[in-house]
PDB file of N, CA, C and O in Angstrom:
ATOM      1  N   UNK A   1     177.039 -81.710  35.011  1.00  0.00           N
ATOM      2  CA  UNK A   1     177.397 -82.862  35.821  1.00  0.00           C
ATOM      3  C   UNK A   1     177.023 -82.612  37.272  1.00  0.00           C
ATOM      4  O   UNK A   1     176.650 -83.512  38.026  1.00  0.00           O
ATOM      5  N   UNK A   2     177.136 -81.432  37.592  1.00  0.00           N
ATOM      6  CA  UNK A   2     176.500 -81.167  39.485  1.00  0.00           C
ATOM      7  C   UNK A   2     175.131 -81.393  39.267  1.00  0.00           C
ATOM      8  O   UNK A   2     174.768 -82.180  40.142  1.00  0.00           O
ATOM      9  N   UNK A   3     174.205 -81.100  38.547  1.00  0.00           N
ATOM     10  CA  UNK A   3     173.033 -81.402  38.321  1.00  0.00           C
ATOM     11  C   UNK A   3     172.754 -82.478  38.750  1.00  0.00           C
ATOM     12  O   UNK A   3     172.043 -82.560  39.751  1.00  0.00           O
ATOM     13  N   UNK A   4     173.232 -83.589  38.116  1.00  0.00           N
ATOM     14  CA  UNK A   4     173.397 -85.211  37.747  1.00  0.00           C
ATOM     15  C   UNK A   4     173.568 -85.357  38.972  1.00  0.00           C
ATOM     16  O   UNK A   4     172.605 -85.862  39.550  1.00  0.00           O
ATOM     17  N   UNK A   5     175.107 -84.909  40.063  1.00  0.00           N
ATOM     18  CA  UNK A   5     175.385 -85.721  41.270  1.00  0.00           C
ATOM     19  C   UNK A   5     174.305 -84.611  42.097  1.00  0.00           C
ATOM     20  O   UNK A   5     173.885 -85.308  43.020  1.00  0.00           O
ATOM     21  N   UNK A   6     173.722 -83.394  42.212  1.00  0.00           N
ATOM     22  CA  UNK A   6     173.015 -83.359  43.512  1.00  0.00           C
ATOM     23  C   UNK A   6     171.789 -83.909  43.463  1.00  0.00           C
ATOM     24  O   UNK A   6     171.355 -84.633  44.359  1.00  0.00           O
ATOM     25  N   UNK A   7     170.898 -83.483  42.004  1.00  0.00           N
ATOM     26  CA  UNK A   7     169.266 -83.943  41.708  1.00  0.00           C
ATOM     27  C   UNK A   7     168.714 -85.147  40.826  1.00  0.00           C
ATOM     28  O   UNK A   7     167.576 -85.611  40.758  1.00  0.00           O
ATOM     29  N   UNK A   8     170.234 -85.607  39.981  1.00  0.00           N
ATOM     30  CA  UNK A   8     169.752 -86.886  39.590  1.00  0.00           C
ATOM     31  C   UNK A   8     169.573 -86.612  38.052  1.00  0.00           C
ATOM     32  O   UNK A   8     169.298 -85.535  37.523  1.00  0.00           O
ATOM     33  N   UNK A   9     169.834 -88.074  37.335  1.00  0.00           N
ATOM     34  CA  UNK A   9     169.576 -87.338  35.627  1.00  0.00           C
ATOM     35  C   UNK A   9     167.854 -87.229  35.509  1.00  0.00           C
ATOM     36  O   UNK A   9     167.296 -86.607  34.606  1.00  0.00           O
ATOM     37  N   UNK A  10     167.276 -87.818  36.392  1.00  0.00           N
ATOM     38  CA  UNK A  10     165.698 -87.015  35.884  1.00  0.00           C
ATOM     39  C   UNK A  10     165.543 -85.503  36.183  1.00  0.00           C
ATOM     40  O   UNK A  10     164.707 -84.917  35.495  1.00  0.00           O
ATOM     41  N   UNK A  11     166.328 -84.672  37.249  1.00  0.00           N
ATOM     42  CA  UNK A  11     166.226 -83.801  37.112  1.00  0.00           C
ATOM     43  C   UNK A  11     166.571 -83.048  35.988  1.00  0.00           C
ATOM     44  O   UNK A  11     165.974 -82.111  35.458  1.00  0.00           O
ATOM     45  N   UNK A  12     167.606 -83.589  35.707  1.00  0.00           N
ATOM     46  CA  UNK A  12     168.320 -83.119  34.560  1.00  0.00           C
ATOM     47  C   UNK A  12     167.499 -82.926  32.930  1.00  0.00           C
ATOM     48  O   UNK A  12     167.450 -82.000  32.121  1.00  0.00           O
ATOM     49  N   UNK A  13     166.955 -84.247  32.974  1.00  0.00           N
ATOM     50  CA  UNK A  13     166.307 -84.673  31.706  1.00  0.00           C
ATOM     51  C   UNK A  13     165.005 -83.461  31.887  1.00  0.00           C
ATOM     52  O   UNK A  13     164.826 -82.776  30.879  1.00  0.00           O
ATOM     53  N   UNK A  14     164.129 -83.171  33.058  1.00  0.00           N
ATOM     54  CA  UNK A  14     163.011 -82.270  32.880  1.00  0.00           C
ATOM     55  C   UNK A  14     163.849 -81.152  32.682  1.00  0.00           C
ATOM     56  O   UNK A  14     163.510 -80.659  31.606  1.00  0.00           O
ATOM     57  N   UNK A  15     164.874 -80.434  33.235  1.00  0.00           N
ATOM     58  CA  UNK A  15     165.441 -79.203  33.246  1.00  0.00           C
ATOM     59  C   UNK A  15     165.306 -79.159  31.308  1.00  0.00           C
ATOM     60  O   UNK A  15     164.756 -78.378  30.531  1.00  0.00           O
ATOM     61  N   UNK A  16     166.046 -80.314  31.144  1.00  0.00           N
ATOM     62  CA  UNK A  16     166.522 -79.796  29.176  1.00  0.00           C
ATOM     63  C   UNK A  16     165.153 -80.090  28.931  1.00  0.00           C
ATOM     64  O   UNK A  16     165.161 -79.929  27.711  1.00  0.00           O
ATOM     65  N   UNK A  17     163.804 -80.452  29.249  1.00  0.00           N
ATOM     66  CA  UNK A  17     162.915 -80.819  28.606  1.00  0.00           C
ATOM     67  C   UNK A  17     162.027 -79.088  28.394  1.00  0.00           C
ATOM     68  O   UNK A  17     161.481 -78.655  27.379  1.00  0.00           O
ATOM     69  N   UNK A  18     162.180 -78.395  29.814  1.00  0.00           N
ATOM     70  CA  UNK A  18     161.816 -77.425  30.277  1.00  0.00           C
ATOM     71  C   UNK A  18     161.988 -76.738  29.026  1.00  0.00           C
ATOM     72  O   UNK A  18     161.003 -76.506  28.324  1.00  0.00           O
ATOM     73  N   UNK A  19     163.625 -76.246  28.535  1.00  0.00           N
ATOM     74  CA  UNK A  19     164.233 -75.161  28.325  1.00  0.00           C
ATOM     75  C   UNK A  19     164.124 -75.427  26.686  1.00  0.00           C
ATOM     76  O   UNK A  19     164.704 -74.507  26.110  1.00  0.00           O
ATOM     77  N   UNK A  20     163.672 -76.207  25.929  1.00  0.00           N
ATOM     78  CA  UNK A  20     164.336 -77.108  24.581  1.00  0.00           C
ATOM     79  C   UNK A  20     162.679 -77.142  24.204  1.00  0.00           C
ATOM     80  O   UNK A  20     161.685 -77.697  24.673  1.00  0.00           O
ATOM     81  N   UNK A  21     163.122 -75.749  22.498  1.00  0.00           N
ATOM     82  CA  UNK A  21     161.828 -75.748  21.974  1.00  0.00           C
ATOM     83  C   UNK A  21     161.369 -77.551  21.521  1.00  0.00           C
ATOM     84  O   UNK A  21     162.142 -78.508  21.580  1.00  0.00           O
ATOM     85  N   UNK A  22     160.454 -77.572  21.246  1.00  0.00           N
ATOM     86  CA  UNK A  22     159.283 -78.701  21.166  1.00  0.00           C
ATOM     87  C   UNK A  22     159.932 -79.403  19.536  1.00  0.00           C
ATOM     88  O   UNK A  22     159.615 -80.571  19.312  1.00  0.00           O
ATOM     89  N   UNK A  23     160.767 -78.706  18.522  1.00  0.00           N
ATOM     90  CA  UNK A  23     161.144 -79.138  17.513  1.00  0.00           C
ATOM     91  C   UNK A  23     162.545 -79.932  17.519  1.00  0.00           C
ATOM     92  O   UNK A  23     163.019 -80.539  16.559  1.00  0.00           O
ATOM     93  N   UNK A  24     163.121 -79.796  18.837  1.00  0.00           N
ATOM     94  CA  UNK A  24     164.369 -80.326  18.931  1.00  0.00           C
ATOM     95  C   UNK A  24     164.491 -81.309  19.637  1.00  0.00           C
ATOM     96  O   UNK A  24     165.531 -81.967  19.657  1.00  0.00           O
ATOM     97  N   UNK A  25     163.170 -81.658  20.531  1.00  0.00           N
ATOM     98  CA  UNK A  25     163.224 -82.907  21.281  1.00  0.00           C
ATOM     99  C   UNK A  25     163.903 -84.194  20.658  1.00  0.00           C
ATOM    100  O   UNK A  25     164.869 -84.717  21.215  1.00  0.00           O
ATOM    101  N   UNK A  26     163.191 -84.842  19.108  1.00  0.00           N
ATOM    102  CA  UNK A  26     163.559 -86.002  18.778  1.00  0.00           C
ATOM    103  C   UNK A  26     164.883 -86.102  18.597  1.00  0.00           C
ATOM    104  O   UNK A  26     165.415 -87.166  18.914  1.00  0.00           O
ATOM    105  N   UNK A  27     166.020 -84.586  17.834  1.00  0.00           N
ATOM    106  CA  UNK A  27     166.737 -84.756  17.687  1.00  0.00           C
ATOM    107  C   UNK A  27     167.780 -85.110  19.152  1.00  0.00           C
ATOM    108  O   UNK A  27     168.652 -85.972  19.261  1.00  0.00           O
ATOM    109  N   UNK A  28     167.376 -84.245  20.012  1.00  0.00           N
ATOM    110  CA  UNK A  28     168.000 -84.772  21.481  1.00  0.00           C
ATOM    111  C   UNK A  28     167.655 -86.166  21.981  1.00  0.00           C
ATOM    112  O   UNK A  28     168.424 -86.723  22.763  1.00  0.00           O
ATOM    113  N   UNK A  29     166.776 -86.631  21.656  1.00  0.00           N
ATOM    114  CA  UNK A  29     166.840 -87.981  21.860  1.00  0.00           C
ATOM    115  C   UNK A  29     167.890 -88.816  20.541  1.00  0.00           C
ATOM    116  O   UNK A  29     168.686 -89.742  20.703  1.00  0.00           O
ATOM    117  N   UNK A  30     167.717 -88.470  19.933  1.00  0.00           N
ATOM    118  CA  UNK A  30     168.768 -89.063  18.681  1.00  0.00           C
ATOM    119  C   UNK A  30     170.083 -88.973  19.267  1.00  0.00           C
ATOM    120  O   UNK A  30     170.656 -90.062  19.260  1.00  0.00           O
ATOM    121  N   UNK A  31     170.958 -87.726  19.933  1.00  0.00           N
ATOM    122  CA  UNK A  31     171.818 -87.446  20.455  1.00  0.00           C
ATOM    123  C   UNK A  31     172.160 -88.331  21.843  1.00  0.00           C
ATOM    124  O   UNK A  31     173.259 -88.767  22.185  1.00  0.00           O
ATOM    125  N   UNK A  32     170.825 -88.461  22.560  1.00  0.00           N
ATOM    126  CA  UNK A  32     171.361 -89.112  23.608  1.00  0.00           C
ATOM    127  C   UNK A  32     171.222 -90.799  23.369  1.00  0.00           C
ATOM    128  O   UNK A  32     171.729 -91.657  24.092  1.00  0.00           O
ATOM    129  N   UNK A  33     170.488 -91.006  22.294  1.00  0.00           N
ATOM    130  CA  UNK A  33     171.056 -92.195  21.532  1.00  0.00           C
ATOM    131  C   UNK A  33     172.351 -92.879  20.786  1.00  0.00           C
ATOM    132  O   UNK A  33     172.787 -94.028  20.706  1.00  0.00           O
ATOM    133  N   UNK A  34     172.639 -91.938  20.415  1.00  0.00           N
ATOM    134  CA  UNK A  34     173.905 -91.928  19.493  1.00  0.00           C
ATOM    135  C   UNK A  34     175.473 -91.970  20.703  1.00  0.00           C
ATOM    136  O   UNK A  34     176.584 -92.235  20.244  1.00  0.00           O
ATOM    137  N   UNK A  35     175.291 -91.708  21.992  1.00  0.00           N
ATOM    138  CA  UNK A  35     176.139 -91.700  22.730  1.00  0.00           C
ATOM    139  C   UNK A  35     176.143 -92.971  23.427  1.00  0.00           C
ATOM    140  O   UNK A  35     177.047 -93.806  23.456  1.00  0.00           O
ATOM    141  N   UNK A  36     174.526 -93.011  24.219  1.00  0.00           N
ATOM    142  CA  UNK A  36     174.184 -94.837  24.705  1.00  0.00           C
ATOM    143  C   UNK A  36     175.308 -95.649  23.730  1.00  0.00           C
ATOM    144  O   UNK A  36     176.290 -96.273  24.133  1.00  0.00           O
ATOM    145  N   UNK A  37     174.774 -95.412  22.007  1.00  0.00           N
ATOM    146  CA  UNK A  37     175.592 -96.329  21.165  1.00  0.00           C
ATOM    147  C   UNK A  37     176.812 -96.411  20.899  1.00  0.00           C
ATOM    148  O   UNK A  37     177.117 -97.024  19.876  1.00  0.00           O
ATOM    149  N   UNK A  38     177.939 -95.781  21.790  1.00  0.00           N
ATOM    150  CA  UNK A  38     179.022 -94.854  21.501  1.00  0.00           C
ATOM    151  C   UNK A  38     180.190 -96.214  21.284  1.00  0.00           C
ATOM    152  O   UNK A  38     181.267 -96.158  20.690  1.00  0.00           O
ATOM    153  N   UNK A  39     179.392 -97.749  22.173  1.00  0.00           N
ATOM    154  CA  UNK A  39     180.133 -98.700  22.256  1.00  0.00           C
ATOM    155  C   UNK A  39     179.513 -99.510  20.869  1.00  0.00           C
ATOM    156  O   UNK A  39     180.492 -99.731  20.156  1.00  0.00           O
ATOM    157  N   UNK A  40     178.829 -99.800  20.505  1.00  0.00           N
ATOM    158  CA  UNK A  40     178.210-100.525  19.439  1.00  0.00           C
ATOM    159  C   UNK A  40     176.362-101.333  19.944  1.00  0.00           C
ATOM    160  O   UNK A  40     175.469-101.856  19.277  1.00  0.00           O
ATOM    161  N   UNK A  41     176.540-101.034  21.415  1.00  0.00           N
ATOM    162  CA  UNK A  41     175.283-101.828  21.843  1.00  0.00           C
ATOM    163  C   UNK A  41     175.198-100.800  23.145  1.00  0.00           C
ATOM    164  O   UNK A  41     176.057-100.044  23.598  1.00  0.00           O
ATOM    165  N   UNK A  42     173.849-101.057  23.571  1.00  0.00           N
ATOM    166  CA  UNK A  42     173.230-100.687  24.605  1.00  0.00           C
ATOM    167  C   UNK A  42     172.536-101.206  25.875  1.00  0.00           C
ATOM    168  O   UNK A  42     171.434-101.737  26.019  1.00  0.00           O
ATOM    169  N   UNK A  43     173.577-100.874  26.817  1.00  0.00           N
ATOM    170  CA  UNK A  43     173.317-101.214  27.992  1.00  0.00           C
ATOM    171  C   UNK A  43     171.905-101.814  29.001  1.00  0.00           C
ATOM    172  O   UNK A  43     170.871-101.393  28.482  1.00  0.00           O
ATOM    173  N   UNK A  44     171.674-102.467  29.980  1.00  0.00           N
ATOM    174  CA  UNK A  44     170.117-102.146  30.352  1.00  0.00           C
ATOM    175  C   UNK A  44     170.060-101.002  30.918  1.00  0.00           C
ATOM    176  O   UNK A  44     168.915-100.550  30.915  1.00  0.00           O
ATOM    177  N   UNK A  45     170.705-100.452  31.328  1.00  0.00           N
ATOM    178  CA  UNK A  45     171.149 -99.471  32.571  1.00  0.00           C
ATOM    179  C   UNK A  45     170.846 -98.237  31.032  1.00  0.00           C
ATOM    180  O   UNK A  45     169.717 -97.758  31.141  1.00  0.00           O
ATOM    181  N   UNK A  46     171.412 -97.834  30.064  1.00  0.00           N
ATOM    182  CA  UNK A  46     171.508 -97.212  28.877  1.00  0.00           C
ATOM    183  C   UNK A  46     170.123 -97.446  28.177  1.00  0.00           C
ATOM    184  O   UNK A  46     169.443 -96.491  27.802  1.00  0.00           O
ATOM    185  N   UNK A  47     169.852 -98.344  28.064  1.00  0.00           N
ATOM    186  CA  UNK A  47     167.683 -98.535  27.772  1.00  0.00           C
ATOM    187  C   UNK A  47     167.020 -97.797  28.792  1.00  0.00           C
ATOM    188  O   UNK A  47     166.465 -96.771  28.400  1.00  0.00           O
ATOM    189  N   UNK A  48     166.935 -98.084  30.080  1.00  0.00           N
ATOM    190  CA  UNK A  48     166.112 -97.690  30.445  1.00  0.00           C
ATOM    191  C   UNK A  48     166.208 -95.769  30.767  1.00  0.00           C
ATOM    192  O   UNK A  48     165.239 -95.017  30.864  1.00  0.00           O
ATOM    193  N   UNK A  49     167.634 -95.402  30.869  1.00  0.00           N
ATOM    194  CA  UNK A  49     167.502 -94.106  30.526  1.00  0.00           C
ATOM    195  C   UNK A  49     166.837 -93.668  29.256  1.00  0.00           C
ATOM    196  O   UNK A  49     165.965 -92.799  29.288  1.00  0.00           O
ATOM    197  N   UNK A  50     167.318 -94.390  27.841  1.00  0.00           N
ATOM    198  CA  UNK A  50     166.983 -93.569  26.777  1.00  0.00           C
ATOM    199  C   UNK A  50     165.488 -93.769  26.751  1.00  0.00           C
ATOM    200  O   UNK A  50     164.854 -92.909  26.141  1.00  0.00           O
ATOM    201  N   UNK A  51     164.533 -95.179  27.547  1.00  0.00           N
ATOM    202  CA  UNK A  51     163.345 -94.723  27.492  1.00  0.00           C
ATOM    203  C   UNK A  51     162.931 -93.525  28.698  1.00  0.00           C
ATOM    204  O   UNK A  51     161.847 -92.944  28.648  1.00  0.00           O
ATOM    205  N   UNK A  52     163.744 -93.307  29.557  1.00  0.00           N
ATOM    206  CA  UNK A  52     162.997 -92.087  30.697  1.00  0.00           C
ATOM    207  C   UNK A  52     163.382 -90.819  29.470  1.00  0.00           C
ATOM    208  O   UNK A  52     162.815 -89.744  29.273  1.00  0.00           O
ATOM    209  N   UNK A  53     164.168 -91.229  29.009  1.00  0.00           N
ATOM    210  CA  UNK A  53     164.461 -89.761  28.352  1.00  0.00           C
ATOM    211  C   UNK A  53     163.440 -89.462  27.077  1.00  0.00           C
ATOM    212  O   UNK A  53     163.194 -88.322  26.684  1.00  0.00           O
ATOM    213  N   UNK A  54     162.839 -90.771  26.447  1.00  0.00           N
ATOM    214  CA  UNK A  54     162.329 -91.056  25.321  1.00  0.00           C
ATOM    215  C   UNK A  54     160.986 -90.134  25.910  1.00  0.00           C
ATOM    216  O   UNK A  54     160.735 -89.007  25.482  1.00  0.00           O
ATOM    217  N   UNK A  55     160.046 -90.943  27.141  1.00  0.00           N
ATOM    218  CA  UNK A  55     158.943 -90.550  27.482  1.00  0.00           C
ATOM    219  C   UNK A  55     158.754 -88.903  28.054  1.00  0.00           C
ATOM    220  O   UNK A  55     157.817 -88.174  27.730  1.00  0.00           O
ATOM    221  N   UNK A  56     159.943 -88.504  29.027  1.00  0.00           N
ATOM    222  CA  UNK A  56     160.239 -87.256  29.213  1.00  0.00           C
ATOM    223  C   UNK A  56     160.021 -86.487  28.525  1.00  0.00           C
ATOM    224  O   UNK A  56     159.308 -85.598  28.992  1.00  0.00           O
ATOM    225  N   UNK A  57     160.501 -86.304  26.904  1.00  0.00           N
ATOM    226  CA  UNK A  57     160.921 -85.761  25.798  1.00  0.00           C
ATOM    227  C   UNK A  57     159.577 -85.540  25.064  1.00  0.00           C
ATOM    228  O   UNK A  57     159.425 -84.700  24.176  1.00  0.00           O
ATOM    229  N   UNK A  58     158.471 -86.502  25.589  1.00  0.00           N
ATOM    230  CA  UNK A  58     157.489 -86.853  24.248  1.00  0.00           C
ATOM    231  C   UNK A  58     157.879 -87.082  23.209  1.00  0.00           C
ATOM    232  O   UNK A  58     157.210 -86.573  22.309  1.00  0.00           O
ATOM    233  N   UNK A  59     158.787 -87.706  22.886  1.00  0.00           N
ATOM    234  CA  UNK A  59     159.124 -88.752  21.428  1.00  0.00           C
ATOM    235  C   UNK A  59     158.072 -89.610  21.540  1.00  0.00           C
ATOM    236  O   UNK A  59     157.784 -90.252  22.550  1.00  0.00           O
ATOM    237  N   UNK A  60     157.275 -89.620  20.080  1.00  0.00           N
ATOM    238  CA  UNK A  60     156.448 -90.807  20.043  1.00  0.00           C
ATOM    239  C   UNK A  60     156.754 -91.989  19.709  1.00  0.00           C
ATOM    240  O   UNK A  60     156.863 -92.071  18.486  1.00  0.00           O
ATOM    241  N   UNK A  61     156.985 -93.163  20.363  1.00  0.00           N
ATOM    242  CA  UNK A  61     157.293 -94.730  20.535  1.00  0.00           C
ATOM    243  C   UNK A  61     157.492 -94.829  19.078  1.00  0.00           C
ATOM    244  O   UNK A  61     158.587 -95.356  18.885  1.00  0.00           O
ATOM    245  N   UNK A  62     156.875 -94.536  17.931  1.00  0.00           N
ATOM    246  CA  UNK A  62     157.625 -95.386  16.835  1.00  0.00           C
ATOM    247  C   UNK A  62     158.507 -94.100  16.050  1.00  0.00           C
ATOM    248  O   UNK A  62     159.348 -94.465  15.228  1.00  0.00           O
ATOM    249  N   UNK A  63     158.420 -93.354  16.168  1.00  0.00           N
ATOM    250  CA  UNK A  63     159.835 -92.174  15.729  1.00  0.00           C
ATOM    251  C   UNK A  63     161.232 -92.520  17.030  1.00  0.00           C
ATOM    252  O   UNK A  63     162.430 -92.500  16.747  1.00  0.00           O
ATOM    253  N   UNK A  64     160.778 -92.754  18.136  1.00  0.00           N
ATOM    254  CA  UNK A  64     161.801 -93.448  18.776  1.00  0.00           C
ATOM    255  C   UNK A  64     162.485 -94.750  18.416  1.00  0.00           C
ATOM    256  O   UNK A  64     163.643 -95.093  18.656  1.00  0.00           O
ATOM    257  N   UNK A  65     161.614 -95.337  17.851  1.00  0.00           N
ATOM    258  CA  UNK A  65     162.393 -97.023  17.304  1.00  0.00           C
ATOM    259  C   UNK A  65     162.987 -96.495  16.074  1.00  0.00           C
ATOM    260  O   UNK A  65     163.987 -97.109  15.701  1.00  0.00           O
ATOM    261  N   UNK A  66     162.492 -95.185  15.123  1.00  0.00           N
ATOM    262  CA  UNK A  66     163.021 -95.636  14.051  1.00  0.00           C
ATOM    263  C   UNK A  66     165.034 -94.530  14.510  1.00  0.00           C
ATOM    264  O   UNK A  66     166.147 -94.664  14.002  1.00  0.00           O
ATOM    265  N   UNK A  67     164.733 -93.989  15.163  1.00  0.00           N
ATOM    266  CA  UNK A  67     165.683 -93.404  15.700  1.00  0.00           C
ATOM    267  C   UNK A  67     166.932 -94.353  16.111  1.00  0.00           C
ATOM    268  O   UNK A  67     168.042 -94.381  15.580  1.00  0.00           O
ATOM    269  N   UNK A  68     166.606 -94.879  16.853  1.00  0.00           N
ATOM    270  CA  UNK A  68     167.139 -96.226  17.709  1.00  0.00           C
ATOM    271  C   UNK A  68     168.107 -97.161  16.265  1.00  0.00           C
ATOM    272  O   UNK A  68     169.280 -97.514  16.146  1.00  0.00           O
ATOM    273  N   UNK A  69     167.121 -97.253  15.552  1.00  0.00           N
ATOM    274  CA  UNK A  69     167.645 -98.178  14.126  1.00  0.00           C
ATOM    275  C   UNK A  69     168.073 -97.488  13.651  1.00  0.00           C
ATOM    276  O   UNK A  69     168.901 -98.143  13.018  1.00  0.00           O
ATOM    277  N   UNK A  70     168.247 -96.314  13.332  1.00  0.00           N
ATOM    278  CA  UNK A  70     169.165 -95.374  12.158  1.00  0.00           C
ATOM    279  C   UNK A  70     170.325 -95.865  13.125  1.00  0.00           C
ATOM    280  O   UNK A  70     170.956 -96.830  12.695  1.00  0.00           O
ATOM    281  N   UNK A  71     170.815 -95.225  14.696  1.00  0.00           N
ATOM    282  CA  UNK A  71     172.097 -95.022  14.964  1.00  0.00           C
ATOM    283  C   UNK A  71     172.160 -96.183  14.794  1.00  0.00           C
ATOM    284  O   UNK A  71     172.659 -96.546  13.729  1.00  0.00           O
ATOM    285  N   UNK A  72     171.761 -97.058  15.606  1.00  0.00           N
ATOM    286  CA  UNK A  72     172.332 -99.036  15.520  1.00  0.00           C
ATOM    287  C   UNK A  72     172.924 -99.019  14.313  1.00  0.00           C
ATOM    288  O   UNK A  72     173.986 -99.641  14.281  1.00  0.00           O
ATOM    289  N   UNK A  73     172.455 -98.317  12.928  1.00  0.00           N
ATOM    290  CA  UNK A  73     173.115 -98.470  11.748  1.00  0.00           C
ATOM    291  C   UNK A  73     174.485 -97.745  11.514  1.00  0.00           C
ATOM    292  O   UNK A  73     175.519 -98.227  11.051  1.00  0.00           O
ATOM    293  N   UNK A  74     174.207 -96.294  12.006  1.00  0.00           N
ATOM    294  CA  UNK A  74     175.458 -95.876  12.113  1.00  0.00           C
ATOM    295  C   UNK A  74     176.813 -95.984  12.816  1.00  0.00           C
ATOM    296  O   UNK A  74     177.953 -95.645  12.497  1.00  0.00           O
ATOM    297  N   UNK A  75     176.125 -96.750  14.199  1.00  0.00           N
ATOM    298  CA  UNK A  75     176.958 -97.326  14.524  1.00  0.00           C
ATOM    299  C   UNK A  75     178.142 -98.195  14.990  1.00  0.00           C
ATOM    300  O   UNK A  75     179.028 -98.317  15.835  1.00  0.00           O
ATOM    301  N   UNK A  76     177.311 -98.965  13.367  1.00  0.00           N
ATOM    302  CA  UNK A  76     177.807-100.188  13.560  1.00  0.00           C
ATOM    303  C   UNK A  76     178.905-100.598  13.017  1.00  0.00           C
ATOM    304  O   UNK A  76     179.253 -99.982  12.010  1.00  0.00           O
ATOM    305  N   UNK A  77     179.876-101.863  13.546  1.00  0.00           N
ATOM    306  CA  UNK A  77     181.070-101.696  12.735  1.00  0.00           C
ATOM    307  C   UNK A  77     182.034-101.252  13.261  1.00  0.00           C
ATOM    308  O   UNK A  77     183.070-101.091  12.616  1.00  0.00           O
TER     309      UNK A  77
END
């Protein structure tokens, strides 16, 4: 969270991008999906992070949508 308030969540997002072998990216985007969804829907303010985080990450655009639609499923209801 000091991260966040001195350098900002893009700092943040390259720091975990830095440190986070290359096989765990999608699932961290799944994760920081699954929280966006924590209410049942997603914010604009909550989109446009999970795409800085999406592009950051190198998730490729359609493993990101299908990501996006699993949680929407899980968390729906």
């Amino acid at each position: 969270i000091n991260i966040i308030k001195k350098k900002g969540m893009d700092a943040l997002v390259a720091m975990a991008k830095e440190s986070m072998p290359e096989d765990m990216k999608a699932t961290a985007f799944a994760v920081a999906t699954d929280l966006a969804l924590a209410d049942g829907e997603i914010a604009d303010e909550e989109k446009n992070l999970l795409t800085k985080v999406q592009q950051s990450l190198g998730v490729p655009e359609d493993e990101a949508v299908k990501i996006i639609e699993v949680m929407l499923i899980k968390n729906k209801g």
